[in-house]
TITI-292520 format. One line per 3 residues: number of its first residue (from 1); their letters; for each residue x, y, z of N, C-alpha, C, O. Coordinates in Angstrom, 3 decimals. Each point is the difference from the previous one (the first is absolute). Layout:
BEGIN
NUM) a) X/Y/Z/X/Y/Z/X/Y/Z/X/Y/Z | ...
//
This chain:
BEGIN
1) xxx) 188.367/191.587/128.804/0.133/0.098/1.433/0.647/-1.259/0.570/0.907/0.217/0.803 | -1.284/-1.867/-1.143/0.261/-0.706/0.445/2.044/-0.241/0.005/0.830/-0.355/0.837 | -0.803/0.781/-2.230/1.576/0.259/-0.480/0.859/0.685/1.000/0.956/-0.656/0.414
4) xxx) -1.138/1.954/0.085/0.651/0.474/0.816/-0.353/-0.788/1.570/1.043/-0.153/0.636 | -1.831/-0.174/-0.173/-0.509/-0.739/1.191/1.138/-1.378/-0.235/0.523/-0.377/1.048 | -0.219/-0.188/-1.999/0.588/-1.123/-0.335/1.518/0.541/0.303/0.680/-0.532/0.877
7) xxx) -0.241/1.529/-1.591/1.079/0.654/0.854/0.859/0.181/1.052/1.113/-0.189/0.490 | -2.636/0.834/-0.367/0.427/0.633/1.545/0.063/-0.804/1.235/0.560/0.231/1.072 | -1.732/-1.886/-1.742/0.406/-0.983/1.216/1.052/-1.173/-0.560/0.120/-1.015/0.687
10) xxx) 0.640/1.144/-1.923/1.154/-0.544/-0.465/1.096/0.777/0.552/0.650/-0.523/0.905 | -0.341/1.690/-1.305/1.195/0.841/0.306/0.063/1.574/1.183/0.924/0.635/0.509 | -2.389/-0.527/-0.480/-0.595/1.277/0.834/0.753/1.241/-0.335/0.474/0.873/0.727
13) xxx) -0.491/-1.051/-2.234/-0.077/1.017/-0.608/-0.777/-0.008/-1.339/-0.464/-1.012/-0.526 | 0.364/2.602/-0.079/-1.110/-0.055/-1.141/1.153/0.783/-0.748/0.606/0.969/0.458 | -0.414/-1.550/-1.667/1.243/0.514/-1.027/-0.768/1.402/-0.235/-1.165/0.174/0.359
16) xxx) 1.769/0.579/-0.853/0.174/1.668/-0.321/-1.093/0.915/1.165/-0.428/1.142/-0.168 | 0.199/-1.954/1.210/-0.781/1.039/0.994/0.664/1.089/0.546/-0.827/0.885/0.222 | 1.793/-0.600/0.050/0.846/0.849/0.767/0.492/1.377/-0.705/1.207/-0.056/-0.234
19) xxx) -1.439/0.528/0.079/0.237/1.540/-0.848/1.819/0.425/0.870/0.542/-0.715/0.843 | -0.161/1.618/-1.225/1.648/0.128/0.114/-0.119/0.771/1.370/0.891/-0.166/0.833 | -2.101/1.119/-0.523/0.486/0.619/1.296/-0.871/-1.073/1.138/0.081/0.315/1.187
22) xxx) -0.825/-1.450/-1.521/-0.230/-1.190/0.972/1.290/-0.644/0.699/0.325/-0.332/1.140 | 0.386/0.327/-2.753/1.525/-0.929/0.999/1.030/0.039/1.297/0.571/-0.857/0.674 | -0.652/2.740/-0.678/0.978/0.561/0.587/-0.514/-0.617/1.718/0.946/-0.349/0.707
25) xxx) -2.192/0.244/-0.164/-0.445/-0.550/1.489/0.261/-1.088/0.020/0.528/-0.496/0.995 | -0.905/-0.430/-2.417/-0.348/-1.454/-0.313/1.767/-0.271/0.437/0.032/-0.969/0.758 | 1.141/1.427/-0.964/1.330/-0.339/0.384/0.337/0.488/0.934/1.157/-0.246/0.344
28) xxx) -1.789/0.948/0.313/0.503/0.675/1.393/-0.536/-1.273/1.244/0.408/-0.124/1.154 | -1.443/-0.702/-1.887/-0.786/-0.921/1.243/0.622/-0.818/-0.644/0.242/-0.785/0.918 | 0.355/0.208/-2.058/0.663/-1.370/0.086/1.614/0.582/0.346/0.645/-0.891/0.553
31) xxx) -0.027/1.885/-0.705/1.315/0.278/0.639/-0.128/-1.013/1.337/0.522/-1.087/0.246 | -1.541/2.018/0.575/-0.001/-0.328/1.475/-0.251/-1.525/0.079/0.501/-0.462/1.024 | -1.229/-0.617/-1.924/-0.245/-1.365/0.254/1.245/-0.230/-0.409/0.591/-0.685/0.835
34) xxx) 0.049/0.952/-1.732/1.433/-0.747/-0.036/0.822/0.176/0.726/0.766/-0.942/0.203 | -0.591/1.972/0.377/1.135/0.474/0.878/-0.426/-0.768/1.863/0.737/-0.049/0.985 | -2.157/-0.424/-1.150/-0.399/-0.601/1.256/0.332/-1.474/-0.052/0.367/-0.702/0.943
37) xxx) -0.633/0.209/-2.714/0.259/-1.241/-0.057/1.529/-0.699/-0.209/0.240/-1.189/-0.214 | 0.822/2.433/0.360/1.060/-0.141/-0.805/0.263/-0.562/-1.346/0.767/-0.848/-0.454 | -1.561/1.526/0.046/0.037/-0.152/-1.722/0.360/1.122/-0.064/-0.209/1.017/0.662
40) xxx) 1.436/-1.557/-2.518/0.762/1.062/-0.475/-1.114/1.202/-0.579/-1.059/-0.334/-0.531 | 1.346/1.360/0.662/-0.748/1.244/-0.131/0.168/0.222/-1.907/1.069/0.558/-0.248 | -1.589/-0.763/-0.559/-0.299/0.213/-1.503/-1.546/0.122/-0.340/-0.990/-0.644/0.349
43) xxx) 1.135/1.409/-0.926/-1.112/0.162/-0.901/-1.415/-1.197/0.310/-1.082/0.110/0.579 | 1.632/-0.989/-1.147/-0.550/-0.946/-0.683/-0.371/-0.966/1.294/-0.943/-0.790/0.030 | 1.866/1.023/0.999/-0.298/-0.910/1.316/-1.295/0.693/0.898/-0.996/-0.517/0.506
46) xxx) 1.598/2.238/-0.562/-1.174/0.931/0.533/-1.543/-0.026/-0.470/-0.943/0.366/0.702 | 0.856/-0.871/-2.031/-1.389/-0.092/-0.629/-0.145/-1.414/0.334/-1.135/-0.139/0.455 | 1.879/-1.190/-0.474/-0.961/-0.736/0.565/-0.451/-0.149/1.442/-1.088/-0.325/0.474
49) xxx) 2.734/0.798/0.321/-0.889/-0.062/1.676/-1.413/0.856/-0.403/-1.095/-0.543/0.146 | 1.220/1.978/-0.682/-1.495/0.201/0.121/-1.116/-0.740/-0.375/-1.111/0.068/0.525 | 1.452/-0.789/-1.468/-1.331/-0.462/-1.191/-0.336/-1.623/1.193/-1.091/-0.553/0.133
52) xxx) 2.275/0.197/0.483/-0.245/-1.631/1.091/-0.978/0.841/0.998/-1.034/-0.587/0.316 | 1.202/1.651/0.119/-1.009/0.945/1.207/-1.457/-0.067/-0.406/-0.982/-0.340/0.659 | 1.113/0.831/-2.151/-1.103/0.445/-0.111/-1.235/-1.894/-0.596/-1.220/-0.160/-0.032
55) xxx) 2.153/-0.614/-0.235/-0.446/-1.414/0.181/-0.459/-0.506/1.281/-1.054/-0.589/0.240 | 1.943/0.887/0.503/-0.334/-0.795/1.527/-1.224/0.565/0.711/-0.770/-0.596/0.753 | 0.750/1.765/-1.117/-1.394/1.420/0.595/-1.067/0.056/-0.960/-0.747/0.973/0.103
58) xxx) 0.461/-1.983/-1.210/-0.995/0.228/-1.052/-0.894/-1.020/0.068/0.427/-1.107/-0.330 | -1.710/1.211/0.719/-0.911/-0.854/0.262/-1.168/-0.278/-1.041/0.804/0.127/-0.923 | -1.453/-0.274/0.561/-1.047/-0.269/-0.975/-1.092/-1.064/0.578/0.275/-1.012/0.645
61) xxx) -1.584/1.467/-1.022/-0.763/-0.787/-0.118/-0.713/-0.160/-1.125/-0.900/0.832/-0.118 | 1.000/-1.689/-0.829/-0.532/-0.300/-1.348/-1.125/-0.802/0.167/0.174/-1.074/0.576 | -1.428/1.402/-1.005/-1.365/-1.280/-0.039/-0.290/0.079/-1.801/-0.314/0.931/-0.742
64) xxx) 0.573/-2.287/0.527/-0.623/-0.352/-1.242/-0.721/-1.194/0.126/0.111/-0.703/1.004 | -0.806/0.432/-1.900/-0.769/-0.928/-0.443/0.799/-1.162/-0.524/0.855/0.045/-0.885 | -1.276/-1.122/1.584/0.924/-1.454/-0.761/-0.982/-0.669/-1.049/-0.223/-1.200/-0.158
67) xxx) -0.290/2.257/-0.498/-0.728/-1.332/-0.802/0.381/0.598/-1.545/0.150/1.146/-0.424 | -0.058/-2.627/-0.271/0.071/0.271/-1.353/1.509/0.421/-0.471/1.000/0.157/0.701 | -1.111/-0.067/-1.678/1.561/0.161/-0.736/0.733/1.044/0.192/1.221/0.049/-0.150
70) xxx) -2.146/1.085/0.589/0.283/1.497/0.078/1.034/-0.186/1.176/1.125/0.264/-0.424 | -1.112/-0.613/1.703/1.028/-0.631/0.776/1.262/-0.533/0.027/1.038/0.459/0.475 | -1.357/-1.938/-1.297/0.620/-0.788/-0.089/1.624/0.995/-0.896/1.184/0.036/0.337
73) xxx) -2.097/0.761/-1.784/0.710/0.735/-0.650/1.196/1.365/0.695/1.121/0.379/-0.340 | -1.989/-0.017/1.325/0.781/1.008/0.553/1.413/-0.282/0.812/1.125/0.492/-0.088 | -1.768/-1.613/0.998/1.237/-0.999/0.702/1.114/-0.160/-0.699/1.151/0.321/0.296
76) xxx) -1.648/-0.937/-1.423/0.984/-0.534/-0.903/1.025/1.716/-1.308/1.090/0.028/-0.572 | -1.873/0.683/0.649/0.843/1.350/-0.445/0.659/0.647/1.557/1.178/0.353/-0.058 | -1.656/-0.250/0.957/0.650/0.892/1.278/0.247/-1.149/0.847/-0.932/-0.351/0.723
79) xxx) 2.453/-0.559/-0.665/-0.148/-1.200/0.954/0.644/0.671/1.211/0.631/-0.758/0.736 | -0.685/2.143/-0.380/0.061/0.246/1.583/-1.329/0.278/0.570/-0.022/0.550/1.101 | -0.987/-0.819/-1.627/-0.748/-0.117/0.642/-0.317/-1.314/0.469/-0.923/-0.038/0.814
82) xxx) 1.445/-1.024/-1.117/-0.060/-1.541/0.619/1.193/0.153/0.992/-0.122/-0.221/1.205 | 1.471/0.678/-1.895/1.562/-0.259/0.689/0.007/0.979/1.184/0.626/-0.346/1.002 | -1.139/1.311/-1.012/0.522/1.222/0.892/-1.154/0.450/0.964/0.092/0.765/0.960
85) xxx) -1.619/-1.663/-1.619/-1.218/0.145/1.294/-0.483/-1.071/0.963/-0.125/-0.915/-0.814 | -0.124/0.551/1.622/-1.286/-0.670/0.699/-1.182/-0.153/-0.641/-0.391/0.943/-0.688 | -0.238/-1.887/0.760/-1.125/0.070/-0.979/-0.909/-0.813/1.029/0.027/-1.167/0.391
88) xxx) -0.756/2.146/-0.142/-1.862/-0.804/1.341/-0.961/-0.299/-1.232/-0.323/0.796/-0.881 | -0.014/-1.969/1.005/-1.272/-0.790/-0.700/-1.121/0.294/1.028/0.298/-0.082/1.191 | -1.511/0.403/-1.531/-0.782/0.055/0.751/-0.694/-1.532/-0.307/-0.415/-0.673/-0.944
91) xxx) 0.596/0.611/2.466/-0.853/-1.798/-0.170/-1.179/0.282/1.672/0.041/0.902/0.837 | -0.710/-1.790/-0.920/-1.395/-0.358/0.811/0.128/1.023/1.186/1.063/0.248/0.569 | -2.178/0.268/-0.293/0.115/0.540/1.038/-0.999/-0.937/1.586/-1.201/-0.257/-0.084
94) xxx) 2.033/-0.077/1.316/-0.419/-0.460/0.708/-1.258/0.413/0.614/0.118/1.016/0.685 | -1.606/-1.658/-0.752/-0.836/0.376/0.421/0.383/0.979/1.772/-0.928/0.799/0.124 | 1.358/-0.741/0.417/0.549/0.787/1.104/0.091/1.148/-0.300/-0.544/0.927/0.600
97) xxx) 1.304/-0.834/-1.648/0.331/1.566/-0.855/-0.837/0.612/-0.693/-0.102/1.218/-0.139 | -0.583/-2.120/-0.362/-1.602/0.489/-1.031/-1.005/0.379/1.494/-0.387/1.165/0.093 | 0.116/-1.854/0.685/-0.310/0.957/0.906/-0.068/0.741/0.665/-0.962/0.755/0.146
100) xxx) 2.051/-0.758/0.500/0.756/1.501/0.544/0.115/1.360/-0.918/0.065/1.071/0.603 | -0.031/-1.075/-2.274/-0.187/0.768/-0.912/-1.084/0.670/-0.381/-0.263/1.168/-0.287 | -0.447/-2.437/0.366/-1.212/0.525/-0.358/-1.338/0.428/1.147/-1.118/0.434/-0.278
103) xxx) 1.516/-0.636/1.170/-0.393/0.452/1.606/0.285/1.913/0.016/-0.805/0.931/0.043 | 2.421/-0.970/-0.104/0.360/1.156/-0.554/-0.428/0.984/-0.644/0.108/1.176/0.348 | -0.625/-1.585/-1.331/-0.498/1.262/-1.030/-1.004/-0.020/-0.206/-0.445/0.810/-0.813
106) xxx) -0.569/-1.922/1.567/-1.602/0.549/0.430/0.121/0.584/1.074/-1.109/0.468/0.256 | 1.913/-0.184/0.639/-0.262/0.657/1.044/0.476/1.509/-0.259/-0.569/0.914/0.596 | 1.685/-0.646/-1.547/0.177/1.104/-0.738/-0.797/0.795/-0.481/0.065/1.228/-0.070
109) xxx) -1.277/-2.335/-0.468/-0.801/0.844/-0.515/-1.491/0.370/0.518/-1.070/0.149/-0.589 | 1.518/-0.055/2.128/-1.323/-0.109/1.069/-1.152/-0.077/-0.425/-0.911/0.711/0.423 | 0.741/-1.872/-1.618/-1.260/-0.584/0.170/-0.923/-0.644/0.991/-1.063/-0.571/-0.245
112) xxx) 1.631/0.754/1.375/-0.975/-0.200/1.256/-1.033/-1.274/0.011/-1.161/-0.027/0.409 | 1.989/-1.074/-1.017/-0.540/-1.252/0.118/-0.676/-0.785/1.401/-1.028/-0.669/-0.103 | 1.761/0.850/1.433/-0.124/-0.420/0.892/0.451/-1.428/0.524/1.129/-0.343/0.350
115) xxx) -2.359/-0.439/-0.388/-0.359/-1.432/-0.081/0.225/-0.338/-1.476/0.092/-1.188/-0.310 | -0.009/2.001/-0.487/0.291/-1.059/-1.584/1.382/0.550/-0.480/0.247/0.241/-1.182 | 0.805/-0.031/2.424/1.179/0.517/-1.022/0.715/-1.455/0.127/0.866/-0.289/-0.825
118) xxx) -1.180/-0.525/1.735/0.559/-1.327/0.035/-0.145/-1.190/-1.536/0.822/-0.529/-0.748 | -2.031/0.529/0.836/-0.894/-0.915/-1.487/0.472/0.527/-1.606/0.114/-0.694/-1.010 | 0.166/2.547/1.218/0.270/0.533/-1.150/1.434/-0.106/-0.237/0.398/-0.311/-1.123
121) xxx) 0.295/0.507/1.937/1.752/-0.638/0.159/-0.126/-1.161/-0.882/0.247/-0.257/-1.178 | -0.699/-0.309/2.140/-0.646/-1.886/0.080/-0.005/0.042/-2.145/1.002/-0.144/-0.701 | -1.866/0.284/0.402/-0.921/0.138/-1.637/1.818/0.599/-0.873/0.622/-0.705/-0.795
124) xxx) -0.235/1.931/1.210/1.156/0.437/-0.809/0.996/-1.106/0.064/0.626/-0.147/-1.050 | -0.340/-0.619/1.962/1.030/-0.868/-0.168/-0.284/-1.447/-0.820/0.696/-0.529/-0.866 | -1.514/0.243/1.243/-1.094/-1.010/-0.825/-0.269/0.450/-1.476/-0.505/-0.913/-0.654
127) xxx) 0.705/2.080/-0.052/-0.397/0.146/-1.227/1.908/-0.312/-0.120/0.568/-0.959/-0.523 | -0.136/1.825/1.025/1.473/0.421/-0.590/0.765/-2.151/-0.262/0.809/-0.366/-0.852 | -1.292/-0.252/1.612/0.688/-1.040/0.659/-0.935/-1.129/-1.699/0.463/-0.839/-0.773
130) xxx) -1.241/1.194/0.855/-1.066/-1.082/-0.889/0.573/0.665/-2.212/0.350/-0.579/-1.028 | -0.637/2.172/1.511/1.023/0.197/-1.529/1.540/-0.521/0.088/0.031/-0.893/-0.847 | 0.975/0.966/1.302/1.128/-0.922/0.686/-0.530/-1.719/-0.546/0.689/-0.430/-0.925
133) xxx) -1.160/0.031/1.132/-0.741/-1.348/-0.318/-0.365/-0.185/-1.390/0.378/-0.969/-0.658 | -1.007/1.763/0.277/-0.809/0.261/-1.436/1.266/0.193/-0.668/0.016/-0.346/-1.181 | 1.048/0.820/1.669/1.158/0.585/-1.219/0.792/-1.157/-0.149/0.678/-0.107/-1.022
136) xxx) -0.659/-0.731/1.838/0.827/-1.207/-0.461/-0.537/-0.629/-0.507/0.658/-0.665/-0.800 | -2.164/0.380/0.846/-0.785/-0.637/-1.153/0.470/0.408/-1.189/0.502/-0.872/-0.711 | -0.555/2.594/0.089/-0.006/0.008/-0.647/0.859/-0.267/-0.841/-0.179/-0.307/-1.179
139) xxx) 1.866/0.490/2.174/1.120/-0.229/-0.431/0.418/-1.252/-0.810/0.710/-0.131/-0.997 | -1.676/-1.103/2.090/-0.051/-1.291/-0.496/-0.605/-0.047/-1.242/0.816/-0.009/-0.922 | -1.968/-0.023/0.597/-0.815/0.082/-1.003/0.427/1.129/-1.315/0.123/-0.234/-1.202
142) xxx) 0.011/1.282/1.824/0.506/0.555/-1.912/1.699/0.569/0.094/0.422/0.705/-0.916 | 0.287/-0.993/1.834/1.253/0.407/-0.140/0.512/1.056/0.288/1.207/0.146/-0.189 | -2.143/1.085/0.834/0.470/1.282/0.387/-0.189/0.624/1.219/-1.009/0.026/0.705
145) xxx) 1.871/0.371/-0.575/0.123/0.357/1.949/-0.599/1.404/0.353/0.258/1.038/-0.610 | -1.045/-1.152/1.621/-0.744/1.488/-0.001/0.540/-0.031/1.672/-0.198/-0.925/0.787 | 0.851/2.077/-0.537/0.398/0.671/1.167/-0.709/0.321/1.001/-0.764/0.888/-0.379
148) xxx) 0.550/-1.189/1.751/-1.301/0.616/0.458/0.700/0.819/1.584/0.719/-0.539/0.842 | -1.128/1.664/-0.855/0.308/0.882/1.052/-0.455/0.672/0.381/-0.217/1.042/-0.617 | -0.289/-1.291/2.149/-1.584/0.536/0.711/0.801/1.974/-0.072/1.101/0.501/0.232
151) xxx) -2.650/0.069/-0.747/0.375/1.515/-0.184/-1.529/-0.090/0.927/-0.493/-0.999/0.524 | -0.023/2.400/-0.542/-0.800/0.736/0.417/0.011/1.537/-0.317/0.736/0.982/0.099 | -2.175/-1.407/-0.606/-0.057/1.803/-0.559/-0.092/0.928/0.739/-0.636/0.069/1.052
154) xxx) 1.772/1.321/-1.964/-0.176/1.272/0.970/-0.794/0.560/0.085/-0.157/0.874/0.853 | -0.714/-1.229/-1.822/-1.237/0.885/-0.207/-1.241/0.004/0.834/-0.485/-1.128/0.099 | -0.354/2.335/0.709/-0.838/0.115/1.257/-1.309/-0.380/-0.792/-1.081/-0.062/0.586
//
């Protein structure tokens, strides 16, 4: 999977996808981009105006895991996924945001706190903020980075 994804955000195309009666539309929409862009009308010009369309209109959102070699390895076999993506690190989240979040989805789940939805906010950001703390210890001390990202269960 990652192979064709590497592709398709290298060249935005996937070699042998197109079956013979796909082509006949697939050149009727790059005719019209060439003939808009004044590009010479061939074959070969008609399949890439299409295949640049279907690049510029192709979005992805990929979430993997940065830890360990399994990563590092993939990067290094599919390098459009470094050359051809954006890449968001998730780093600290501002206590502002840990509360407003987590305010959020106790109130979602009309537990009908009242007077203690303030203190229990209060306690979720304070755990999330103190493991955050604990992980750079640990980072310091044995060398391995543990990710931390306030969730909340769906479960009632």
């Amino acid at each position: 999977m990652l192979e064709d994804i590497n592709n398709i955000l290298n060249s935005g195309d996937v070699t042998g996808l197109y079956k013979a009666e796909d082509l006949e539309p697939i050149m009727k929409v790059g005719k019209n981009l060439c003939l808009e862009k004044n590009i010479v009308v061939t074959k070969m010009n008609m399949f890439q105006a299409y295949v640049g369309q279907v690049k510029n209109n192709t979005h992805m959102i990929i979430a993997m895991s940065p830890l360990g070699e399994i990563f590092r390895s993939r990067l290094r076999k599919f390098p459009s996924l470094v050359n051809n993506c954006t890449i968001d690190w998730f780093s600290e989240w501002p206590e502002e945001a840990l509360l407003g979040v987590g305010k959020g989805q106790i109130e979602a789940k009309e537990l009908q706190l009242e007077e203690l939805l303030g203190p229990c906010v209060s306690m979720y950001t304070f755990i999330h903020q103190s493991v955050e703390r604990k992980s750079i210890e640990f980072k310091d001390q044995l060398g391995r980075q543990n990710y931390v990202t306030p969730t909340f269960s769906s479960s009632s």
